[in-house]
N, C-alpha and C positions, 0 to 999 in steps of 0.2 A: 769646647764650650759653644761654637757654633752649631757644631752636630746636636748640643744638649737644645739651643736653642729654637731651632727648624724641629729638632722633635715635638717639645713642649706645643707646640700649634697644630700637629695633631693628635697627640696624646687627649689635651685640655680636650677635646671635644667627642673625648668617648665615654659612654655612659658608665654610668655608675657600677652597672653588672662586667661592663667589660672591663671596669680597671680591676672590680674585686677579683674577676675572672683569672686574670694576670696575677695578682697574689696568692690567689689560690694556688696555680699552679708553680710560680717560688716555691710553694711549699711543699709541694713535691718532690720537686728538685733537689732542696734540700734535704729531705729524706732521704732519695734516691744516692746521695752521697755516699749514705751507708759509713762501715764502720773506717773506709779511708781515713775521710772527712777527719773524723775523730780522732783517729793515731796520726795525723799529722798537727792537726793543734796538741792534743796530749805532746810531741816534742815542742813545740814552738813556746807553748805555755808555761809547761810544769803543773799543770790542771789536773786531776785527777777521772779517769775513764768517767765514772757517774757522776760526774758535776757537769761535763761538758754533754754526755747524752742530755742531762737536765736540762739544760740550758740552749741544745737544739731545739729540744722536743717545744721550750718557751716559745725560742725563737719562729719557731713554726705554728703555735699559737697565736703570738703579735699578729702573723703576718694572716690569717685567717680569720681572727676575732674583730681587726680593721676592717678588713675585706666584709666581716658582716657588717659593720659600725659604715661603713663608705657604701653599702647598697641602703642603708635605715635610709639615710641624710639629715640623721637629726643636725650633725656637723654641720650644713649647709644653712642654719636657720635662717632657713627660706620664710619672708615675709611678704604679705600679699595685703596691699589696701587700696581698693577698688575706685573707681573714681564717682567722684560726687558732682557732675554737671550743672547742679541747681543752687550746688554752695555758694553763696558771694565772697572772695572770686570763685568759680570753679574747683574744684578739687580735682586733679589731675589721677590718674591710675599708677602707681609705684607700686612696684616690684621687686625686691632684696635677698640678694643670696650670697655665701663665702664663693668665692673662685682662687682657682691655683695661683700662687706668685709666679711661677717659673722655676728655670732649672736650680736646683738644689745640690748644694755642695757639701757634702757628711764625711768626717772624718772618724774613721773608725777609735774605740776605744781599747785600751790596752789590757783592763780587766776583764774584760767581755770579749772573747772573741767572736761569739755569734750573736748574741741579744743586744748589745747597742755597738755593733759593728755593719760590716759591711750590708749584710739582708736585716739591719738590728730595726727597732723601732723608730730611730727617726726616718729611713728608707722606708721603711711599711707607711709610716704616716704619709710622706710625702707621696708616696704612689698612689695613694687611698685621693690626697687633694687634686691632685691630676699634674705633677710638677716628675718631671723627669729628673732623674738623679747621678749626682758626681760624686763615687766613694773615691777618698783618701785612705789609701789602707793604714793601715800603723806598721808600722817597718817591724814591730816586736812577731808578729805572728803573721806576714804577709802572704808565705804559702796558702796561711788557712783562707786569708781572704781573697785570693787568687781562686781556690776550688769554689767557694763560695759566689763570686764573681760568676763564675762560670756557669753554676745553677740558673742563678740571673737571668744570663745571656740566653739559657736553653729554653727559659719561660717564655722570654721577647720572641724568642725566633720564632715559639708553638702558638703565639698570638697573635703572630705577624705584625709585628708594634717596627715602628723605625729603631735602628740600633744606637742612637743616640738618646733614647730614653733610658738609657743605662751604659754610664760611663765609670772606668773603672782605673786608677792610676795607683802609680810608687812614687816614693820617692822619701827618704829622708830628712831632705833640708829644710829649712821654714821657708824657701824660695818658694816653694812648688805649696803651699798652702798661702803664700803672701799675693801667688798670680793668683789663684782661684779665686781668693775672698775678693780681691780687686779688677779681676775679670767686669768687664760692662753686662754680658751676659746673665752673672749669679742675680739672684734675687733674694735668698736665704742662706744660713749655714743652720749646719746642725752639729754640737759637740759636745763630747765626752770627757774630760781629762784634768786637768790640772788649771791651776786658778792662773799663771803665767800664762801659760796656751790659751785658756781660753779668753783670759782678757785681752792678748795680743789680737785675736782675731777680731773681736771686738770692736779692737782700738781703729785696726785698719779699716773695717766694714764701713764706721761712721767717719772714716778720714775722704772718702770716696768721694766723688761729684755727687753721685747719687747714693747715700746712707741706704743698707738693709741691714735688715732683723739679722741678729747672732743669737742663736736658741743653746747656750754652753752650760752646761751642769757643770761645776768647779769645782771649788774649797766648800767640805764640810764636816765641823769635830761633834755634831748630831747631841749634845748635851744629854743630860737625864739629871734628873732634878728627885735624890733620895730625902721624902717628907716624913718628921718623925713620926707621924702617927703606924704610917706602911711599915718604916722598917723597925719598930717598935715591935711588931707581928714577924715581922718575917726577916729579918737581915741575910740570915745565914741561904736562904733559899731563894733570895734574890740575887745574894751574890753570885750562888753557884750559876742561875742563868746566864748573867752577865758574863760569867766566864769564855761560857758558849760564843755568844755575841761577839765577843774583842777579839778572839783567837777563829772566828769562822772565815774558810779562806783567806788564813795567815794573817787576816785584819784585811784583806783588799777588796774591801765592800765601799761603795761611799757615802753609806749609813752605816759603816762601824760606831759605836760608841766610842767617842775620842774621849770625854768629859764627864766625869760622875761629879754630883755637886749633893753634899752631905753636910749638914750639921756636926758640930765638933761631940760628940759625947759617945758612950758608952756602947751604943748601937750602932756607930758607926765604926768603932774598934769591929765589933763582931765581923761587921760588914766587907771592911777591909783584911781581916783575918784570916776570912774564909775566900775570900777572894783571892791574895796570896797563895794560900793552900791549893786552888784548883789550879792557877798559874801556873807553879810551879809543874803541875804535872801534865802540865802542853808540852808537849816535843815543838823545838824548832823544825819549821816544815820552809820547803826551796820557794821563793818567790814567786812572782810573773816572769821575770827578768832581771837582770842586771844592772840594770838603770834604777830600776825600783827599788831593788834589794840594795844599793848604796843611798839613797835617795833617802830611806826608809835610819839606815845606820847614822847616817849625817844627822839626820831630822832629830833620832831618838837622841844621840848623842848631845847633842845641841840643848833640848829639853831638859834631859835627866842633869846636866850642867848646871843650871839658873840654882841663883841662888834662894837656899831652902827650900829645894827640891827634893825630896828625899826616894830613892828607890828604895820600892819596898816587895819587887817579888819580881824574880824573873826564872825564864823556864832553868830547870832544874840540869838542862842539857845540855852543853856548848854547842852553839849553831853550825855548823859547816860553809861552805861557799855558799853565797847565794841564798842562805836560810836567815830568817826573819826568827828572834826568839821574841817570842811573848813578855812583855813586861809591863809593871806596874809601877807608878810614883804618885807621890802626894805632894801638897801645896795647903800653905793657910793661903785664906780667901786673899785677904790684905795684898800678900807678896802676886797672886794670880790677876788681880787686877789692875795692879802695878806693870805688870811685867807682859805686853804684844806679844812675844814670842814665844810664851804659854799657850797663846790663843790660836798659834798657827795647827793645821792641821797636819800629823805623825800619818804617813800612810801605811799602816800596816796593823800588827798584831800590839799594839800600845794605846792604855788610856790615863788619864791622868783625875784622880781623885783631888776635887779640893775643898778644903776643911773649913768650912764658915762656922763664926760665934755663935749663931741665930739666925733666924728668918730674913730678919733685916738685913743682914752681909748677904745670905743668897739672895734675896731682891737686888742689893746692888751689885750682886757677880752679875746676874739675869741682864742688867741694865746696860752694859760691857762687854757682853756675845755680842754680832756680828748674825748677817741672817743664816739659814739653816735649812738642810732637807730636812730635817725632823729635828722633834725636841720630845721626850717622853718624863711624865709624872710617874712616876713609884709613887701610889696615893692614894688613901684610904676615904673615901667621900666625906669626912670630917675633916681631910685636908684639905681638901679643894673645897668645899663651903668656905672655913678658917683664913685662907690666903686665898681672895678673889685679886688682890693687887697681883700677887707674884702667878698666878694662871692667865691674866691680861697680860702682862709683860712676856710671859714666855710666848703665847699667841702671838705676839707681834715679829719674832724673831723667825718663827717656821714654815714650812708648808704642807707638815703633817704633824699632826698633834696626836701623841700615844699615852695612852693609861696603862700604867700596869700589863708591862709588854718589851720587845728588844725592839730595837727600830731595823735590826738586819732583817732581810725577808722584805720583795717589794711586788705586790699582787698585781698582776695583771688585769684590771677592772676598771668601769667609768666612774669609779668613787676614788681612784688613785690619786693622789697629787704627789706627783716627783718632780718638786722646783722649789722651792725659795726667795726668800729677800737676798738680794747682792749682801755677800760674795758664793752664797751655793748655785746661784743661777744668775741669768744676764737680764732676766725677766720669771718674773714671780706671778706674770698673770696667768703661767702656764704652765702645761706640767709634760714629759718627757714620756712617759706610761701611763696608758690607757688612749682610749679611741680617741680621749678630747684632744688631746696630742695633735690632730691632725688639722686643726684650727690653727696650729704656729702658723703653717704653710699658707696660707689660702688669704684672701683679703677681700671686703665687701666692696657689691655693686650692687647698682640701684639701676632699674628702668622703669624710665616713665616713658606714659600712652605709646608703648611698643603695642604693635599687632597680635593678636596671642597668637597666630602661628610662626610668628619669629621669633616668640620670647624662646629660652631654654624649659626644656622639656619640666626641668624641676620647677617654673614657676606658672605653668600654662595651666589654664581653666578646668580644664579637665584632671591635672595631678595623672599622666599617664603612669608615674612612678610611684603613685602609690607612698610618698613619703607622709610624712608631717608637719604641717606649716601651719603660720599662725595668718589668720584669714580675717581681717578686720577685727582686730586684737582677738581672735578669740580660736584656742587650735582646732584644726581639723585635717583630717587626713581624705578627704571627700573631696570632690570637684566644686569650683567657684561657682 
């Protein structure tokens, strides 16, 4: 942490071309792994060859797409308001722009080996802010993030960056996560995983002398809200989607569809019918791990338990070790709103359909979630006119709102929002994917009647960078 700190004082003060310069070449490196790289998370995981090229190829995306987003500066919104010497009093010259917090402590995630892992998107953000970084690898796929680590290292070294701008650790105990968050050092975290994990980190970050940001994606059972007009047209062909969705990567997305919330009638028989029927003919497929793949048994177990629970489709296959079978249950609304431990999130290939009277029981399910990475309408634009109460209340619960759509699948874009109201996130002003991302890190500074050749190059008269800033309220990308 000392090394990360001594780094961060010279990292912070290199331009914007030269951090991107640095990600760029991560991404390299990360290519340059080749297909190792790959057969050794393929054992560590149980991932399958083309999910993990995929999700390199992302991860080497993030870490370029910032690199361009961190040379823009729109991230930096630099503001610029000149001074007024004739104002009564004076009006002073202030100048405002985001800067790095400092060193950054990321704990790799378990379902991601490369995209929200060790070179994942919170490390690409924080490099893009100017904050030197502390990966925690996850003990589940550590090899990978060891090779990984490595690419890192061979960046820093071709950039000549100090080697504590990239720190790299094991460990399995909550010891070695419980010194890092509480290190005087850290300034941030950033995490992946489980609502325990990441509330603990949380818990301690703000038990500290000095409180920092915990940026944690947690719990989320991602809702979908089937309206009669939609599946009045289509049950059977939205179901079959869904199927897709609940069973894609065993369920270990954390935008699975945990929740379908349907009206009790005739279309939603179809709806569940054909839904069963595609269940059934998912194979149980091997987990992340072993931790998961009990995690996941316990969880299912526990749910399909509650009473007036009813199973009602699971895979047609007996799972083997370690394999997650696909399953479906139902609930009347009543008993689901009644019953917390309905509401928890199943991590895996399971979702839990539940059966409201009317509109009015789905408003009060709505009112009874918990916040959400996402929340999606199955909805034909005479539903959404018809229920503006239950589309305001779902708006209030998410941090991605979908029409007529799966919520798996998460685009790498500045329109992204991957965050939530607590308990999907620890902070819902912000989002995990995309370049805004890199706003978690950084925090605003003002100067006033600085000399303009000491100001930072992003806020100097001239705009040697060429960015975009708002210049006496009004933007310009031109010199003062």
């Amino acid at each position: 942490m000392q090394s990360a700190w001594e780094a961060f004082h010279v990292y912070r003060k290199l331009s914007l071309h030269q951090r991107a310069a640095f990600m760029r070449e991560i991404a390299k490196e990360l290519e340059a792994t080749g297909d190792e790289l790959i057969q050794v998370a393929g054992e560590e995981t149980h991932l399958p060859e083309v999910r993990l090229r995929g999700e390199r190829a992302r991860t080497m995306f993030q870490l370029t797409s910032y690199a361009d987003a961190c040379e823009r500066g729109d991230w930096l919104e630099a503001r610029i308001d000149t001074a007024v010497p004739t104002k009564i009093p004076a009006k002073p010259d202030i100048r405002k722009m985001l800067v790095g917090l400092g060193p950054v402590v990321v704990f790799g995630a378990a379902n991601f080996p490369f995209a929200y892992s060790t070179a994942g998107g919170d490390t690409a953000c924080a490099f893009a802010a100017g904050c030197p970084v502390i990966v925690k690898a996850h003990p589940a796929h550590a090899r990978t993030s060891e090779m990984v680590a490595g690419a890192i290292h061979k960046a820093a070294a071709t950039c000549g960056l100090p080697a504590g701008v990239f720190i790299h650790l094991h460990g399995a105990s909550f010891e070695v996560g419980k010194a890092l968050v509480e290190h005087t050092h850290t300034r941030a975290v950033g995490f992946t995983g489980s609502y325990a994990g990441g509330k603990q980190l949380f818990d301690w970050a703000n038990q500290r002398r000095q409180p920092i940001p915990v940026f944690a994606e947690m719990s989320s059972i991602n809702p979908v809200f089937l309206l009669p007009g939609k599946l009045k047209e289509s049950a059977a062909e939205v179901a079959r989607s869904y199927s897709g969705s609940i069973t894609l990567g065993v369920g270990q997305f954390c935008t699975n569809p945990g929740l379908i919330i349907g009206i009790d009638n005739n279309d939603l028989k179809i709806f569940i019918d054909t839904l069963s029927e595609e269940i059934t003919k998912v194979p149980p497929a091997t987990m992340l791990n072993t931790g998961i793949f009990k995690n996941y048994v316990e969880r299912r177990a526990n749910a399909i338990s509650q009473e007036q629970v009813d199973t009602v489709a699971v895979s047609s296959k007996d799972p083997q070790l370690d394999e997650g079978a696909p399953t479906i249950a139902t609930v009347p609304a009543a008993v689901f709103i009644a019953n917390p431990i309905l509401h928890q999130e199943v991590f895996g290939p399971y979702s839990l359909v539940v059966k409201c009277t009317d509109l009015e029981e789905m408003l009060a399910v709505t009112k009874h979630l918990e916040g959400q990475l996402t929340a999606t309408l199955m909805a034909t634009e005479k539903d959404i006119l018809e229920n503006d109460l239950l589309v305001e209340e779902v708006k209030n619960i998410c941090g991605r709102f979908i029409l007529n759509g799966v919520p798996t699948g998460v685009e790498v874009c500045l329109s992204m929002q991957h965050g939530g109201p607590f308990p999907s996130t620890t902070d819902s002003r912000f989002t995990s994917v995309g370049a805004d991302g890199i706003k978690r890190f950084a925090r605003p500074i003002a100067f006033q009647n600085w000399p303009d050749n000491l100001l930072p190059p992003e806020l100097q008269n001239g705009n040697p960078l060429q960015i975009s800033r708002i210049v006496n309220d009004k933007r310009s990308e031109g010199a003062v």
